[in-house]
C-alpha positions as a Markdown table, in Angstrom:
| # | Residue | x | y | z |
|---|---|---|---|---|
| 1 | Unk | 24.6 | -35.1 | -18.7 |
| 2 | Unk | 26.3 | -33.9 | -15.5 |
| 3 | Unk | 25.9 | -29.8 | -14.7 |
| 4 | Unk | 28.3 | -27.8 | -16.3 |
| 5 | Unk | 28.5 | -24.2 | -14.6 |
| 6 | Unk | 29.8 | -22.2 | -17.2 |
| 7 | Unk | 27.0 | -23.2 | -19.7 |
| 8 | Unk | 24.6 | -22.4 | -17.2 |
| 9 | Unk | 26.4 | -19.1 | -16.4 |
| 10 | Unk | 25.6 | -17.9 | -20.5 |
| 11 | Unk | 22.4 | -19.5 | -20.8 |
| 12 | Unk | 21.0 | -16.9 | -17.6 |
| 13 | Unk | 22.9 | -14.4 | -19.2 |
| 14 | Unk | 21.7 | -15.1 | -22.4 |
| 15 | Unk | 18.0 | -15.1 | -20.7 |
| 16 | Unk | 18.5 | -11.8 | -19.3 |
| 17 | Unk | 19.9 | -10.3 | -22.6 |
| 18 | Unk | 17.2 | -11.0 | -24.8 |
| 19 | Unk | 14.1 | -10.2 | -22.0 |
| 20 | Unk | 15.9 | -6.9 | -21.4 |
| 21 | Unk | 16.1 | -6.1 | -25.4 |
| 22 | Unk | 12.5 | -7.0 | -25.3 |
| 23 | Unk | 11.2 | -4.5 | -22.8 |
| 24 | Unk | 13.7 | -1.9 | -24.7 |
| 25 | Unk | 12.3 | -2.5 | -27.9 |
| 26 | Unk | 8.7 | -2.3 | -25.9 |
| 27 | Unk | 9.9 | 0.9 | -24.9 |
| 28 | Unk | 10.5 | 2.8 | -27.9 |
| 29 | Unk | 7.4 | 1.7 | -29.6 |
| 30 | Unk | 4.8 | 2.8 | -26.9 |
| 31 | Unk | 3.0 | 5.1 | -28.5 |
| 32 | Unk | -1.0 | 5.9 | -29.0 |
| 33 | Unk | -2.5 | 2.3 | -27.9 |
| 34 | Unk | -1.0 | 2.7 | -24.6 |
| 35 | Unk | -1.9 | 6.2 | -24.0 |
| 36 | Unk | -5.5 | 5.7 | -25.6 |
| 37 | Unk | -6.0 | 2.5 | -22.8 |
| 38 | Unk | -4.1 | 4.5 | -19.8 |
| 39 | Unk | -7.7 | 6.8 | -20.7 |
| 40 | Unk | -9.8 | 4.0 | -20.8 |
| 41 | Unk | -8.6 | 2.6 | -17.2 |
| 42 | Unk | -8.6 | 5.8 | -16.3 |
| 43 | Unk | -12.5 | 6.3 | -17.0 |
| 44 | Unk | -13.9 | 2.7 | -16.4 |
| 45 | Unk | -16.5 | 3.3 | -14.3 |
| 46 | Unk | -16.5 | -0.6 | -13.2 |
| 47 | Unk | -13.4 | -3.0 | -12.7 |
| 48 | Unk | -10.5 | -4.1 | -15.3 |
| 49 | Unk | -11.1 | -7.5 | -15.6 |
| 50 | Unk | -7.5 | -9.4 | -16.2 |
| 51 | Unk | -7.7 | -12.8 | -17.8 |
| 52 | Unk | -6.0 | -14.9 | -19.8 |
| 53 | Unk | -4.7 | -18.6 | -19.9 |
| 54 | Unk | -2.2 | -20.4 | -19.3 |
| 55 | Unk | 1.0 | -18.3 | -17.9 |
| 56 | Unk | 0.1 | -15.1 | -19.8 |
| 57 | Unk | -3.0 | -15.8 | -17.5 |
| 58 | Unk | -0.5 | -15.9 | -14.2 |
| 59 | Unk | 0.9 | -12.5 | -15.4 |
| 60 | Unk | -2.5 | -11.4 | -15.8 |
| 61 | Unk | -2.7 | -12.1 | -12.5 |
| 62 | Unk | 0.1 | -9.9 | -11.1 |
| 63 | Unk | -0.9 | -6.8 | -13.5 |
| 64 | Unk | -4.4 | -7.5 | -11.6 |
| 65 | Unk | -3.0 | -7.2 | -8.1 |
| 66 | Unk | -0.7 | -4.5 | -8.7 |
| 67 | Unk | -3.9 | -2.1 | -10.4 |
| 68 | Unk | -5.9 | -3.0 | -7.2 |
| 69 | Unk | -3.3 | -2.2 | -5.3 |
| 70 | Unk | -2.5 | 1.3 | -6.6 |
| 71 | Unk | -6.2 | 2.8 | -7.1 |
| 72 | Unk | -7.7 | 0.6 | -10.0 |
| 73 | Unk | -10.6 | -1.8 | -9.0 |
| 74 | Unk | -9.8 | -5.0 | -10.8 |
| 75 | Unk | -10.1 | -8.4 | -10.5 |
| 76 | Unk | -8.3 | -11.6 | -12.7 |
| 77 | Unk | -10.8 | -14.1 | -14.1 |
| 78 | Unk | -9.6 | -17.2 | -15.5 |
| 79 | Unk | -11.2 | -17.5 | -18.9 |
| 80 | Unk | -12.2 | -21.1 | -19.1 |
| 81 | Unk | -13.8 | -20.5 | -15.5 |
| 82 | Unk | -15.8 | -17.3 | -17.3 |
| 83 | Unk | -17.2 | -19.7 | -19.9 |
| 84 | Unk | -18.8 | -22.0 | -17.7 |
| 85 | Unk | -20.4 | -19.5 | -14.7 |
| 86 | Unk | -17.9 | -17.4 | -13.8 |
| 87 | Unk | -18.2 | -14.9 | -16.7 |
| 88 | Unk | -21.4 | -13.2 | -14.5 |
| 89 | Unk | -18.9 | -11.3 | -12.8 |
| 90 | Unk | -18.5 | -9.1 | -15.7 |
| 91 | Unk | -20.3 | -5.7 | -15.9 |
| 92 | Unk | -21.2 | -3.5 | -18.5 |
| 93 | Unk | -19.0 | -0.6 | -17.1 |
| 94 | Unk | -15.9 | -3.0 | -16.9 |
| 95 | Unk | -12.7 | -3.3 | -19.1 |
| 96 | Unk | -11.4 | -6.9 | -20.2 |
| 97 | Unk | -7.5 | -6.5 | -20.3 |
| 98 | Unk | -6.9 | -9.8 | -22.6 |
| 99 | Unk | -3.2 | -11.3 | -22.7 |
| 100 | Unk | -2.2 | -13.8 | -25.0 |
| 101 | Unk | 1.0 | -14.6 | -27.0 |
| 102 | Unk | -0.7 | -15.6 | -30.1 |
| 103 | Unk | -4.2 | -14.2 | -30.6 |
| 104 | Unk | -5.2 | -17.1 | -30.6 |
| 105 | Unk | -6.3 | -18.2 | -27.5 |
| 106 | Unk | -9.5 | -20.2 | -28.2 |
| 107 | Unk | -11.2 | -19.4 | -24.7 |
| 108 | Unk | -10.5 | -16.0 | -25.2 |
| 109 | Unk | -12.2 | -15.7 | -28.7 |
| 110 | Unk | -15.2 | -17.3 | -27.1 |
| 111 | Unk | -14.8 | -15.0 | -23.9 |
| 112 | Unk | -14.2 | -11.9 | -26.1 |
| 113 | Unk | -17.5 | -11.8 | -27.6 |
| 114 | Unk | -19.8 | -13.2 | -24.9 |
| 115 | Unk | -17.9 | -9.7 | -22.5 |
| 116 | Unk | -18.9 | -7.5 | -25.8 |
| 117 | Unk | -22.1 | -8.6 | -25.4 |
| 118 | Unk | -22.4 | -7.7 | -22.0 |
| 119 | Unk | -21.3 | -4.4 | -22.9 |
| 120 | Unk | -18.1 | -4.4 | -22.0 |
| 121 | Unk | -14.7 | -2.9 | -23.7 |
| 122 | Unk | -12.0 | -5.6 | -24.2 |
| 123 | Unk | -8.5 | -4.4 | -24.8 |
| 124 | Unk | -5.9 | -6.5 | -25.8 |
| 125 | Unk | -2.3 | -7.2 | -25.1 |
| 126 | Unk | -0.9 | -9.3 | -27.9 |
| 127 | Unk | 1.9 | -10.3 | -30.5 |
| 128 | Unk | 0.1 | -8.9 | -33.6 |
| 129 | Unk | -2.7 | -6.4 | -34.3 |
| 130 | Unk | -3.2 | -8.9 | -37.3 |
| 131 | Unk | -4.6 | -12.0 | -34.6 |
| 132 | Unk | -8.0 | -13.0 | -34.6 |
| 133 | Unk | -7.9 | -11.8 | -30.5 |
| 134 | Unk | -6.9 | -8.2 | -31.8 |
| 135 | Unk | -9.4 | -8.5 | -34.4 |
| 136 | Unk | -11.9 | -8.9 | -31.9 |
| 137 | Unk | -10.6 | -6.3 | -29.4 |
| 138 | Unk | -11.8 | -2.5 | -29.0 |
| 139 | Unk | -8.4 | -1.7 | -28.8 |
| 140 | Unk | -4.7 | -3.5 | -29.0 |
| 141 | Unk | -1.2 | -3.2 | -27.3 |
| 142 | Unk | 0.8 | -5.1 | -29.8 |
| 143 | Unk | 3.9 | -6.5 | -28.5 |
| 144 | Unk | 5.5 | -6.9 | -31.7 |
| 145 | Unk | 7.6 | -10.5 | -32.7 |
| 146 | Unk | 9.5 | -11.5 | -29.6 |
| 147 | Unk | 11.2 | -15.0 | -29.7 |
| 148 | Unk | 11.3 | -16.6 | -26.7 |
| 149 | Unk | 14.6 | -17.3 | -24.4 |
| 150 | Unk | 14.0 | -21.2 | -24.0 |
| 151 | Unk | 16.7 | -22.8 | -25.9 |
| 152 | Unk | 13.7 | -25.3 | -27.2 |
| 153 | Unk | 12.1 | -22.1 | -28.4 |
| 154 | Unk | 9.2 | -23.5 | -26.4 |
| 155 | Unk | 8.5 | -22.1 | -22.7 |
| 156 | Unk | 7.1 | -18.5 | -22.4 |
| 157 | Unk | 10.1 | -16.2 | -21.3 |
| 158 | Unk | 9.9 | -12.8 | -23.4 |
| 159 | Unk | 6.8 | -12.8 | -23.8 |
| 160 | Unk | 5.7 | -13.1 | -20.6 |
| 161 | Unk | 8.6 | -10.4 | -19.1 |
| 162 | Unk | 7.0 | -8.3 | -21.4 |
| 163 | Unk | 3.2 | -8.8 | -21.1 |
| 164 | Unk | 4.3 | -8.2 | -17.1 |
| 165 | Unk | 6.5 | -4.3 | -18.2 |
| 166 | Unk | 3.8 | -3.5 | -20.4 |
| 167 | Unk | 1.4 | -4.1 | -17.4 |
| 168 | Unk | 3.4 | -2.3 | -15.0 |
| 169 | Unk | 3.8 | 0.7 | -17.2 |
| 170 | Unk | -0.4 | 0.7 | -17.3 |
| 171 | Unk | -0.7 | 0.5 | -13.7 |
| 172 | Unk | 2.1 | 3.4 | -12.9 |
| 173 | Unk | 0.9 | 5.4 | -15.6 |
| 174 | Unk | -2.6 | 5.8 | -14.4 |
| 175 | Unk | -1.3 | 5.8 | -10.6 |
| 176 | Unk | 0.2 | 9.3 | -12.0 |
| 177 | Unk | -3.3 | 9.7 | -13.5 |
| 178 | Unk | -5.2 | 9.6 | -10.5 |
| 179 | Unk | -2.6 | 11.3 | -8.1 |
| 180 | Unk | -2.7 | 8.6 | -6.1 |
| 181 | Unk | -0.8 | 9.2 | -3.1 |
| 182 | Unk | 1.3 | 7.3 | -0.4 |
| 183 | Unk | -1.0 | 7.1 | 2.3 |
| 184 | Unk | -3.9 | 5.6 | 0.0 |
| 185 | Unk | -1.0 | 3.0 | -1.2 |
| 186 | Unk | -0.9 | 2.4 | 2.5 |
| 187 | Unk | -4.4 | 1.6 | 3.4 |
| 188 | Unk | -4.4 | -0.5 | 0.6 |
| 189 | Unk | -1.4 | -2.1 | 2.3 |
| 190 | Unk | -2.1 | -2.1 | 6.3 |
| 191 | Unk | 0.0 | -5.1 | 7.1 |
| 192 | Unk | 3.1 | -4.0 | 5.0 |
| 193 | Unk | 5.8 | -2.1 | 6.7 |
| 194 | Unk | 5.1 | 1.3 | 3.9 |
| 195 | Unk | 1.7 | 0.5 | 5.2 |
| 196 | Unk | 2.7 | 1.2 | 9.2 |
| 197 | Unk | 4.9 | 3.8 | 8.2 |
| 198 | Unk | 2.2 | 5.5 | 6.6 |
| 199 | Unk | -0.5 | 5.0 | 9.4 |
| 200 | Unk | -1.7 | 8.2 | 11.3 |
| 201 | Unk | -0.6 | 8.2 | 15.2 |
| 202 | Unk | -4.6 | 9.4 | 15.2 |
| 203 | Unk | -5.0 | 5.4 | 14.2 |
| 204 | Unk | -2.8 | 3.8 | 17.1 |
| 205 | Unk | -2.9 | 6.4 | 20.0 |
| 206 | Unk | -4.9 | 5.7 | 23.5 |
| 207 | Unk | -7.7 | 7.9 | 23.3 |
| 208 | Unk | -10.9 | 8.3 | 25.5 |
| 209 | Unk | -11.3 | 5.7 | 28.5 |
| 210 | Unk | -7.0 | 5.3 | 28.0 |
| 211 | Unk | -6.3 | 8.8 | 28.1 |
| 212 | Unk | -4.6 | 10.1 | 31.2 |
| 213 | Unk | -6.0 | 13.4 | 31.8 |
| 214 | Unk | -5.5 | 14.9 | 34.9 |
| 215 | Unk | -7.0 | 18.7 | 36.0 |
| 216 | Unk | -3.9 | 21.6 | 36.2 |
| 217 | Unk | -4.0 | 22.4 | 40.0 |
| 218 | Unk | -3.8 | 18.4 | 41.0 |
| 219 | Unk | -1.3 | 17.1 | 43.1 |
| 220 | Unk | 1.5 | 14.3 | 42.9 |
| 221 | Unk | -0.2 | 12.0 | 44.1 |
| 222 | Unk | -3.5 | 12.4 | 42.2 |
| 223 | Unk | -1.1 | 11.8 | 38.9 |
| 224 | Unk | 0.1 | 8.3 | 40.5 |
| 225 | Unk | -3.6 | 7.7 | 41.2 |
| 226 | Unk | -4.4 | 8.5 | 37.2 |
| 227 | Unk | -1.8 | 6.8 | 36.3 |
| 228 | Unk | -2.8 | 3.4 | 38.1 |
| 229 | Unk | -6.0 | 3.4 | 37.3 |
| 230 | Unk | -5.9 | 4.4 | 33.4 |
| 231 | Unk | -6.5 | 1.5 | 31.5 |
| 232 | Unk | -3.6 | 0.0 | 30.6 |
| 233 | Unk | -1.4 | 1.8 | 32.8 |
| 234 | Unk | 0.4 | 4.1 | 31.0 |
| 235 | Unk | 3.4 | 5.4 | 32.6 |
| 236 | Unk | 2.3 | 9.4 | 32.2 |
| 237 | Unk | -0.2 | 11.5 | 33.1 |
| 238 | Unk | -1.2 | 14.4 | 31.1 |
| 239 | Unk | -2.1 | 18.0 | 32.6 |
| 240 | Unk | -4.9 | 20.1 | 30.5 |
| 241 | Unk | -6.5 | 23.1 | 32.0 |
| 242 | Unk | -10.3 | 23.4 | 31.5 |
| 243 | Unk | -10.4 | 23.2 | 27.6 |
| 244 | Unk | -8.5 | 20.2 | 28.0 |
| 245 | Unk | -5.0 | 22.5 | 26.3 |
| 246 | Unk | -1.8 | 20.7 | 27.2 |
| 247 | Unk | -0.2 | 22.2 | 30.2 |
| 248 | Unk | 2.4 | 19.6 | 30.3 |
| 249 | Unk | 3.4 | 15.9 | 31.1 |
| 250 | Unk | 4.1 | 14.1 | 34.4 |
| 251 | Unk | 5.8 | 10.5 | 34.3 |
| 252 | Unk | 6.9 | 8.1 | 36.1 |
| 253 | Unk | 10.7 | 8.9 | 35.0 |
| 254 | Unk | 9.8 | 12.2 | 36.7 |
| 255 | Unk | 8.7 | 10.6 | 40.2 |
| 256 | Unk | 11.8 | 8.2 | 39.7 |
| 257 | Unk | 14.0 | 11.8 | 40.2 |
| 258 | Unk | 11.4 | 13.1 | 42.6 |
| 259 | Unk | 12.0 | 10.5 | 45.3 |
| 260 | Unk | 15.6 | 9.8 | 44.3 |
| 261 | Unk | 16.2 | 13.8 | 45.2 |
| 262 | Unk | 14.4 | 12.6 | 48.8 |
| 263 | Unk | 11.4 | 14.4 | 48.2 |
| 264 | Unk | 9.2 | 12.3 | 49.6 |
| 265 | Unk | 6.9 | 15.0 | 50.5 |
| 266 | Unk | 6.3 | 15.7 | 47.4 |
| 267 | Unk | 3.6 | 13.8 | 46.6 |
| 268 | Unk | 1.3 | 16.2 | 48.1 |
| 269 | Unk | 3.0 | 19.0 | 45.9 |
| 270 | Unk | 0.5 | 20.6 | 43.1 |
| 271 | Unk | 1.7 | 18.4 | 40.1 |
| 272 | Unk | 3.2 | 21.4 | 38.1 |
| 273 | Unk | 5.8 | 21.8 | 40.1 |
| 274 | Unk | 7.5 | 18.9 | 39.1 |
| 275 | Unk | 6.2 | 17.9 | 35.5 |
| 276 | Unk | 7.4 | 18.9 | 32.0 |
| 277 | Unk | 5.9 | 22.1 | 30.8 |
| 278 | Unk | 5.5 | 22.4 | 26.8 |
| 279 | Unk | 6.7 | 18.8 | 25.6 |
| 280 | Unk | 7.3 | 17.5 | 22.4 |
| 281 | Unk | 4.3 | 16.7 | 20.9 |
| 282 | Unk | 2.7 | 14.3 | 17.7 |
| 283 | Unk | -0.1 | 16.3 | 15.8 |
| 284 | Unk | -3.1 | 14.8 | 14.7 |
| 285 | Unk | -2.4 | 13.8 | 10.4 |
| 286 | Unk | 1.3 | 12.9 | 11.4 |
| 287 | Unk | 2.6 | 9.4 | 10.1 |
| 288 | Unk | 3.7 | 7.1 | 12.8 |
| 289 | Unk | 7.0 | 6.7 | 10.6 |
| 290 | Unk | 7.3 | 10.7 | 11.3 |
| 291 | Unk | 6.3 | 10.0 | 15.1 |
| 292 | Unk | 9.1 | 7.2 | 15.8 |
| 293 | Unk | 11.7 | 9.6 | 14.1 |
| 294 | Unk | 10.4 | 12.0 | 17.0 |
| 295 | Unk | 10.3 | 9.4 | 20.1 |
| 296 | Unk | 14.6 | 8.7 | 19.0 |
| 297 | Unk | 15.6 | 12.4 | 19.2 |
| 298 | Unk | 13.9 | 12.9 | 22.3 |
| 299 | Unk | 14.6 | 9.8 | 23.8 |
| 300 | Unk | 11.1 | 9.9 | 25.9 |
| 301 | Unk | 8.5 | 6.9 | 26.0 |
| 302 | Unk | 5.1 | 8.9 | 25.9 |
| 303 | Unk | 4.0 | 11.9 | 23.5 |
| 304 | Unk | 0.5 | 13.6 | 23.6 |
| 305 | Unk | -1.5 | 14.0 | 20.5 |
| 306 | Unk | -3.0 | 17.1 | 20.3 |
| 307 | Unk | -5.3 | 18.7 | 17.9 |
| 308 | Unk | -3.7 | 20.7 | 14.4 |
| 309 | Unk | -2.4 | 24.0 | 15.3 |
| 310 | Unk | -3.7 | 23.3 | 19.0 |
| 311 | Unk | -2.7 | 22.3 | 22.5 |
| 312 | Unk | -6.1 | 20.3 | 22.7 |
| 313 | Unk | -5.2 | 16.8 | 23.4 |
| 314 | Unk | -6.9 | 14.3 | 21.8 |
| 315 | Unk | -4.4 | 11.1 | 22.4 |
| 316 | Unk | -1.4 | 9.9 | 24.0 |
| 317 | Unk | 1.3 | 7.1 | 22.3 |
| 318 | Unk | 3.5 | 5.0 | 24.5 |
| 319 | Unk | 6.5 | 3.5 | 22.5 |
| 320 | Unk | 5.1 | 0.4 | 23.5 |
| 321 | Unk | 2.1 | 1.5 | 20.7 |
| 322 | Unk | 5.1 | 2.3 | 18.4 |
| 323 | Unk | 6.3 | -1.7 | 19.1 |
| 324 | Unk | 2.9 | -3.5 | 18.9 |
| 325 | Unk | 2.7 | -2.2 | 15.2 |
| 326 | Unk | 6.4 | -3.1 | 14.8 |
| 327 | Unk | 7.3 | 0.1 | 13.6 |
């Protein structure tokens, strides 16, 4: 029959209606099974091994992913794959998370008792306490009777929204658990833009052979000479006294003004005449979000790094540096 929008309009409303209600209802009836298996994530000493079949098992999945992600060694195992081979990846110091609908999953009765054996716990996520899977289980999150969204009553929709809450709830929960902070989330998550933000300048400055250290007392031309030869040319040089402390910053913006002020003889002036004494600065333990903030209020293309509550200088970052992680 030929599309009719506003049927389609209440259907997805319809959808949405009865998987929010769902996660509501979910809501108000958390009580000691969740707290009791936020403990038991929370002391596994191995990994929470996520499996079920089907598309509770692609939910499993995503709960998975997101408990690696924020502190919680786990991995998903597809149960049928477990029951021929695959089931060696279990340890007696992991946690099976089950997840099925029904209870009564017939891989994951035979899974259940072959990961008991092994030693590990299994704790369940399903409809009632009452299924042979809960049966089996150490411990059960019961979902309670959800009827699903597909007009055929058919295709997983509530159950599977929320199977995926309940999950999410677990995995923030013991996040606050562990204290888990931002910058572990980011090196769990390097290639992510939180995961830039939250990088250290310490992790993307020029340090050692690139470092552009030149001895207080050196002339102009000495700093052009530094600053030719460093690797990778960066356009500063940076002046530190015998302890390698800061004295200030000469760049090539600062021989642009020289010459254009017809100082030509200046190269052969000592180099602190002309540079920048006590610039802004990036400490060591500063996020290179913070450090960007600090290169567009100061409008400037380098910034030493020097050591905490210091002038020694450990690093320098060009705002190229800044562009190659595409901060």
């Amino acid at each position: 029959m030929a599309f009719q929008r506003e049927r389609a309009q209440a259907r997805g409303q319809e959808v949405l209606r009865l998987e929010a209600k769902a996660i509501e209802t979910l809501s108000a009836s958390l009580g000691d099974s969740f707290l009791e298996a936020c403990e038991w994530i929370l002391a596994c000493q191995g990994r929470v091994v996520v499996t079920g079949m089907g598309k509770a098992g692609l939910i499993g999945q995503k709960i998975s992913a997101t408990l690696a992600s924020t502190g919680t060694p786990s991995l998903s195992l597809h149960p049928a794959d477990a029951l021929h081979g695959d089931l060696g990846r279990v340890r007696a110091e992991d946690l099976l998370l089950t997840l099925s609908k029904s209870g009564k999953t017939r891989e994951l009765l035979h899974l259940v008792p072959a990961a008991k054996a092994i030693g590990a716990k299994v704790l369940a996520i399903t409809e009632s306490s009452e299924s042979a899977l809960a049966r089996h289980a150490d411990l059960v999150m019961e979902l309670g009777p959800l009827s699903e969204a597909c007009p055929l009553g058919l295709a997983p929709t509530v159950t599977t929204t929320a199977m995926l809450a309940l999950g999410d709830a677990l995995a923030m929960a013991v996040l606050e658990g562990r204290e888990f902070t931002r910058e572990e989330f980011a090196a769990f998550h390097p290639a992510g833009d939180l995961g830039r933000e939250l990088m250290q300048v310490v992790d993307i400055m020029r340090g050692q052979e690139e470092l552009p250290l030149l001895a207080e007392g050196s002339l102009v031309r000495d700093a052009l000479s530094v600053m030719t030869e460093t690797p990778g040319r960066p356009g500063a040089a940076l002046v530190v006294n015998d302890q390698k402390e800061l004295q200030g910053i000469f760049t090539d913006g600062d021989l642009r003004r020289m010459l254009q002020s017809g100082e030509s003889q200046a190269l052969l002036d000592p180099v602190e005449r002309h540079m920048v004494r006590n610039p802004r600065v990036l400490v060591e333990g500063m996020l290179v979000g913070e450090a960007l903030r600090l290169f567009r209020q100061a409008h400037v293309d380098q910034m030493p790094v020097v050591a905490q509550g210091r002038r020694r200088v450990l690093g320098l970052v060009d705002v190229q540096d800044l562009l190659e992680v595409r901060i």
